[in-house]
C-alpha positions in Angstrom: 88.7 49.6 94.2 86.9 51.5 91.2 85.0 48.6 90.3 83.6 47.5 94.0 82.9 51.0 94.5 80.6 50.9 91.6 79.0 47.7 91.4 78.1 48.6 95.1 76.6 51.7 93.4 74.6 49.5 91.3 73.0 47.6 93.8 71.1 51.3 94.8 69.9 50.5 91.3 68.7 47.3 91.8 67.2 48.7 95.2 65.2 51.6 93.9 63.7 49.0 91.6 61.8 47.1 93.6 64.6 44.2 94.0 66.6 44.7 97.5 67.5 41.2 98.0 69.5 41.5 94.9 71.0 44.8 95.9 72.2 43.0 98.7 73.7 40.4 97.0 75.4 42.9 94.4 76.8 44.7 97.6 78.1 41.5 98.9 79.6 40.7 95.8 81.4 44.1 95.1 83.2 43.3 98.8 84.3 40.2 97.2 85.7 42.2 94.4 87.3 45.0 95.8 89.1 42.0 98.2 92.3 42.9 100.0 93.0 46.0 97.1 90.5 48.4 98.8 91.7 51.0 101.3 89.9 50.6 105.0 87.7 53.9 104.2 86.5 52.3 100.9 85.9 48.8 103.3 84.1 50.5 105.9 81.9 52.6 103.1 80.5 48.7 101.4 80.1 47.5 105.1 77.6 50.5 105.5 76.1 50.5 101.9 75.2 46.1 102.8 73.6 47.9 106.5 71.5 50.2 104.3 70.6 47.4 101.6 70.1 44.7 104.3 67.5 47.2 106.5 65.9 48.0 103.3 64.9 43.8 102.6 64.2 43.4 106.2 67.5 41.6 107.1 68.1 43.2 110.5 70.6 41.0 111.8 72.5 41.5 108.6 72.2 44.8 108.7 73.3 45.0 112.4 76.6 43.1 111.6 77.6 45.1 108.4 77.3 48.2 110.5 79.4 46.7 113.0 81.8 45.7 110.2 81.5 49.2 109.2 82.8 50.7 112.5 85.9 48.3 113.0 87.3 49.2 110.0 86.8 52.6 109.5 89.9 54.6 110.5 90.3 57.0 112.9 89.8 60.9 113.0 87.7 63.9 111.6 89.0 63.1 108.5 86.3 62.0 105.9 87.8 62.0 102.2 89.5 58.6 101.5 93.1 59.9 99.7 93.2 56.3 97.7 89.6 56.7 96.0 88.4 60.9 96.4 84.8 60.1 96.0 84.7 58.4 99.6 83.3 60.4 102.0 83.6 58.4 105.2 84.1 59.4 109.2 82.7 59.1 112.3 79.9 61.4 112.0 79.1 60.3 108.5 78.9 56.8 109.4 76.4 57.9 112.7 74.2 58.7 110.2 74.5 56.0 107.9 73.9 53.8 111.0 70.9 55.9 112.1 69.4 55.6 109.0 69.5 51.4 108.9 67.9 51.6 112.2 65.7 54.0 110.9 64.4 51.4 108.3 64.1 48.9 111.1 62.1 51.0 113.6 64.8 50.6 116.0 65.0 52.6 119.1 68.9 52.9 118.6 68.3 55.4 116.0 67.6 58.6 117.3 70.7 58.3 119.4 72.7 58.1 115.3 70.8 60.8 113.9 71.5 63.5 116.4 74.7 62.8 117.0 75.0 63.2 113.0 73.0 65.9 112.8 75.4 67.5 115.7 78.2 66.8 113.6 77.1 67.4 110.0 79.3 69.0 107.3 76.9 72.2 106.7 78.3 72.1 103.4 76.7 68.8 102.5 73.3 70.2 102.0 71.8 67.1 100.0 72.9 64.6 102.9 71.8 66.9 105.8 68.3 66.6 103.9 68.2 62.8 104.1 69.5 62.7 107.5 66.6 64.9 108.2 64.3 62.3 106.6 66.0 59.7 108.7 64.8 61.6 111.7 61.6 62.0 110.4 61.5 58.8 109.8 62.6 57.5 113.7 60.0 60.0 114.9 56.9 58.4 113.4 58.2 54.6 114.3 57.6 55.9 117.7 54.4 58.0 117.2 56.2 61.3 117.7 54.2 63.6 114.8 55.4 66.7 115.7 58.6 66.1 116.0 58.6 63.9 112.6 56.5 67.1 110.9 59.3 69.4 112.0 62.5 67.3 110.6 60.1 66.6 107.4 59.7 70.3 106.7 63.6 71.1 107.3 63.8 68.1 104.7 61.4 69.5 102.4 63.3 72.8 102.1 66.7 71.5 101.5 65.6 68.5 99.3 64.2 71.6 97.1 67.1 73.8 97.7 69.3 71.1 96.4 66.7 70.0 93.7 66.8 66.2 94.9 64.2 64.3 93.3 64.9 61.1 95.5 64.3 63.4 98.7 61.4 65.3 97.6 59.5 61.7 97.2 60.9 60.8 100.2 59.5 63.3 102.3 56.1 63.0 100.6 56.5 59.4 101.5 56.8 60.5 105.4 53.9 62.9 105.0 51.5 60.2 103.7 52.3 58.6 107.3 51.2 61.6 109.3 
């Protein structure tokens, strides 16, 4: 389990340099790995991690089915740490977001639906994730030509990417402005 979980953190790596097909193949290949030892929290975490990696190197249908993938497995309840591997975070409400933000990279409609749902239920003490999922919106906003509404989750994400001193936020909200 400890080994899928991070190879599939290594294909973020291979993303944020430049090289997404191979993220999604590193993602696809810690699955393989983790095979029938990983718990159905841990499963449902990789299916959402390909999602992300597939979005990101324009695989949509990919991406579509991962997130599917995703939400069969994932169990039930508000429940989000998984007790077989404590540094899953994984529920209903996290994995709206996650799903929000794939569409999000894809432009697709679907996404605002995610996000506010996620944003609805969001863990106030994740600070860091409530900043990206405000990026996410942001980001869903401008594929449909809605500034204002894209300027006001961009400024929420501003403040908490600095409160939280996130590097990866801060650029990606600069990112978003440039699109204004």
């Amino acid at each position: 389990m400890y080994l899928a979980h991070a190879t599939a953190e290594q294909a973020y790596v291979l993303n944020d340099a430049g090289r997404p097909e191979m993220a999604v193949q590193l993602v696809r290949e810690a699955q393989r790995l983790g095979g029938d030892q990983m718990s159905p929290r841990l499963q449902a975490w990789l299916y959402a991690a390909e999602a992300e990696l597939c979005a990101k190197a324009g695989m949509p249908d990919d991406c579509r089915r991962a997130l599917d993938r995703a939400d069969a497995v994932l169990p039930t309840g508000s429940e989000a740490r998984d007790p077989d591997m404590l540094s899953i975070f994984l529920n209903r409400g996290h994995l709206a977001r996650w799903r929000g933000n794939a569409l999000a990279l894809l432009g697709d409609d679907d996404a605002l639906g995610s996000l506010y749902t996620a944003l609805d239920e969001a863990d106030p003490t994740f600070v860091r994730a409530t900043s990206g999922l405000r990026c996410d919106l942001a980001q869903a906003h401008l594929a449909r030509d809605e500034h204002a509404q894209a300027q006001e989750h961009m400024q929420q994400a501003r403040l908490l990417a600095n409160r939280t001193g996130s590097v990866r936020y801060r650029r990606r909200v600069e990112q978003l402005m440039q699109r204004l």
